[in-house]
N, C-alpha and C positions, 0 to 999 in steps of 0.2 A: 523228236517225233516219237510218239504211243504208237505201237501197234500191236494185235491180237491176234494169235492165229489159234484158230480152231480146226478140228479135224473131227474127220472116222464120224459124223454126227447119224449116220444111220436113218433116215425116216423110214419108216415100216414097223415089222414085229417086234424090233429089239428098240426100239425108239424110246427113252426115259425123257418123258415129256415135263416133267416135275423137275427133272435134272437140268433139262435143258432152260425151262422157265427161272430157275435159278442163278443159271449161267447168264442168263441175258441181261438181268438184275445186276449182277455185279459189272459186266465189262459194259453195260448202259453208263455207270456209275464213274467207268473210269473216264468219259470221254475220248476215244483214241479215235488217231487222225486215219490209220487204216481195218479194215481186217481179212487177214487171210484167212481161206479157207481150203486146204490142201484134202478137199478128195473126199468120197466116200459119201454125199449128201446121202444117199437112198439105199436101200438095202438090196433091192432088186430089178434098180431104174425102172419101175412102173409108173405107169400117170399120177397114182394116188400118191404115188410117195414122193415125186417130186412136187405136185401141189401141194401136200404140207412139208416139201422142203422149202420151197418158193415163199410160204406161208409163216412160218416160223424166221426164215432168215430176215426178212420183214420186220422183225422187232427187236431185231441190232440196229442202233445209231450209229452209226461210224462217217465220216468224208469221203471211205472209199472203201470198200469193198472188191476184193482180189480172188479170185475161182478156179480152183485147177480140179478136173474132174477125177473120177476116181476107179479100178475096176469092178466096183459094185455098179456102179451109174451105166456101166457099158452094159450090164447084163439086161436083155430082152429089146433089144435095139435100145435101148436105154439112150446112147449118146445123141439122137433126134429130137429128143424130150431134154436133155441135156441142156442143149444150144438154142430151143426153144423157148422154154422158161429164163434160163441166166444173160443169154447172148456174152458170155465172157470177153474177156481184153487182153489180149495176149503182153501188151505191152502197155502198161499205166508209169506214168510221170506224179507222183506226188513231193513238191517241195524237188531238195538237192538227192531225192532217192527215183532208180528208177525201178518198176517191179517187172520182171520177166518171166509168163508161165510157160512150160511146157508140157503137153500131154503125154502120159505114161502111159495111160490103160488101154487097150487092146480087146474089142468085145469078145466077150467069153471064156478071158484067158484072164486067171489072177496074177501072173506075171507082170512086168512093166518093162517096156520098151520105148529107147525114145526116137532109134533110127535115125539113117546117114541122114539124111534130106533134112530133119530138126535138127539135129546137133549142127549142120553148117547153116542153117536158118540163127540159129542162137550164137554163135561165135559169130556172125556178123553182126546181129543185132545189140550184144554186147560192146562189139568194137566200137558202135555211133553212142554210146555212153561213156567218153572217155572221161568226164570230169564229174561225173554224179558217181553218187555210191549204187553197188548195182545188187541188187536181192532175186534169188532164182528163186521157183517155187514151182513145185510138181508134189504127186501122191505119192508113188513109189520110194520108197529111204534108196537111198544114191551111196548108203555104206551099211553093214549089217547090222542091227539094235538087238545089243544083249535081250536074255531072259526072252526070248521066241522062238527058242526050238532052233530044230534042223531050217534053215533058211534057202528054199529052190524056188522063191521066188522075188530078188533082188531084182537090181535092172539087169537085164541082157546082155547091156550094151553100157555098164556104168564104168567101167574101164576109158572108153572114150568121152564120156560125160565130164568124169569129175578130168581128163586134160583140158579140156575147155573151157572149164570154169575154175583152174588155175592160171592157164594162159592169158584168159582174159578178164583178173582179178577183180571175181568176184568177191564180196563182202560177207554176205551168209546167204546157204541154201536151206530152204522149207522143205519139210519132208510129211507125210503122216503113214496111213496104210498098217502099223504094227502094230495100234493100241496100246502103244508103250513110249514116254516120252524119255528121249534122252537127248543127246549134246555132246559130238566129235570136235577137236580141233585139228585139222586139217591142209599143211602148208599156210596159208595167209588166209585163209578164209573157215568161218564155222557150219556145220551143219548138224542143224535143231530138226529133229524129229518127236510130234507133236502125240499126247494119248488120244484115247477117243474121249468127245466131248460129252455124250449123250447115249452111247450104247450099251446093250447090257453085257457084251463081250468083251469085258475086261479084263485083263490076264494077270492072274496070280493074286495077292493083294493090293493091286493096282486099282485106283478107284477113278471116278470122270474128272477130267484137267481139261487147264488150256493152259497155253502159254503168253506171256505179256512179254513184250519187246521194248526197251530202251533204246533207239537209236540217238546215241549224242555225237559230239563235233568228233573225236577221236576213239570212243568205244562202241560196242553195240550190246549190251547186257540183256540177258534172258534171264527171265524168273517163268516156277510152274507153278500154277494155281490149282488146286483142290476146288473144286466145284463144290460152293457151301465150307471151304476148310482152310488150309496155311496158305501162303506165299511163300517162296526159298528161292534162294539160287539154281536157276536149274542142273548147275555145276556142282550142287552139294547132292542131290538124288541119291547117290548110297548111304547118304546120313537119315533118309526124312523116308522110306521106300514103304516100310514098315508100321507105319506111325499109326494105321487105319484098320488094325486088326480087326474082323469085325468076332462079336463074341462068340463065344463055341455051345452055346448053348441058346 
């Protein structure tokens, strides 16, 4: 199984639509069976900006397409507009994987929370996947991602997160929200947190990614994509960090 996950894509002011139209081109090209999108569609959950997210996401091909909102999409009542436009899936079944989202974002609030009432929502709904491979996916990074600073806005509550998704061995969790991609290994399971796809708030010499997903019979490989640029291990990232200098003059 191919999968893509993209993140942080911003529609609004910071919106690189050139980048994005780029992006589309390549991961059209790879045919994948799914694609995540962990968070952050709009910049300010406004109408305008979720109809060209509606709009834009539209010209991804993919079998399935997977949504977890973001705390940008909450701002302005944003989350009505949300569920209105995507109608998301809390729980999709593609092939021997199942994908499980949950919501982090909180209106008004850039923290992420996931709260008692989901986390026991998700440790059962995990338990009735006892024979597939099981993939979480939410906005918030579920562990801290270097190169971002003082970090007070983690999940709340990701102390009881990541026990339930040891207990009830998960495979890899989806993360976005940093604009910074990286890749934890974590007890038995991984967690990949995604760059931004499309915004102009990139951090450091970090340029627009996504990331491609390998799921085979006994590994699950991540590679990060340069938007326009290399493929690599996402595993290798302190080798490749720097490769994008842009010139000083």
């Amino acid at each position: 199984m191919l999968l893509v996950q993209i993140s942080d894509i911003h529609c609004g002011p910071q919106f690189r639509k050139a980048v994005f139209e780029e992006a589309v081109k390549e991961i059209n090209a790879l045919k994948p069976d799914g694609i995540l999108v962990t968070g952050d569609l709009t910049e300010d959950g406004l109408i305008k900006e979720y109809q060209q997210a509606y709009q834009v996401l539209e010209q991804i091909d993919a079998k399935k397409l997977v949504l977890c909102s973001g705390n940008h999409d909450y701002r302005s009542t944003g989350y009505y507009l949300y569920h209105y436009y995507f109608q998301p899936e809390p729980v999709v079944e593609l092939g021997d994987t199942v994908f499980v989202t949950i919501g982090t974002a909180r209106p008004e609030r850039n923290d992420g929370e996931v709260g008692y009432r989901q986390i026991v929502w998700l440790k059962e709904t995990l338990d009735k996947y006892e024979n597939k491979r099981k993939i979480v996916a939410m906005h918030h990074h579920a562990l801290p991602v270097p190169d971002t600073g003082t970090d007070r806005i983690v999940l709340v509550d990701a102390g009881d997160l990541l026990r339930v998704l040891n207990r009830s061995k998960v495979d890899v969790v989806f993360c976005g929200h940093r604009h910074r991609p990286w890749i934890w290994r974590l007890e038995d399971f991984s967690v990949i947190t995604a760059g931004t796809l499309s915004s102009e708030r990139t951090r450091g010499f970090f340029v627009n990614s996504y990331n491609i997903i390998e799921i085979l019979d006994d590994e699950v490989k991540a590679d990060l994509k340069v938007v326009g640029g290399k493929r690599f291990p996402l595993q290798n990232i302190l080798e490749h960090e720097y490769l994008h200098l842009p010139p000083k003059k």
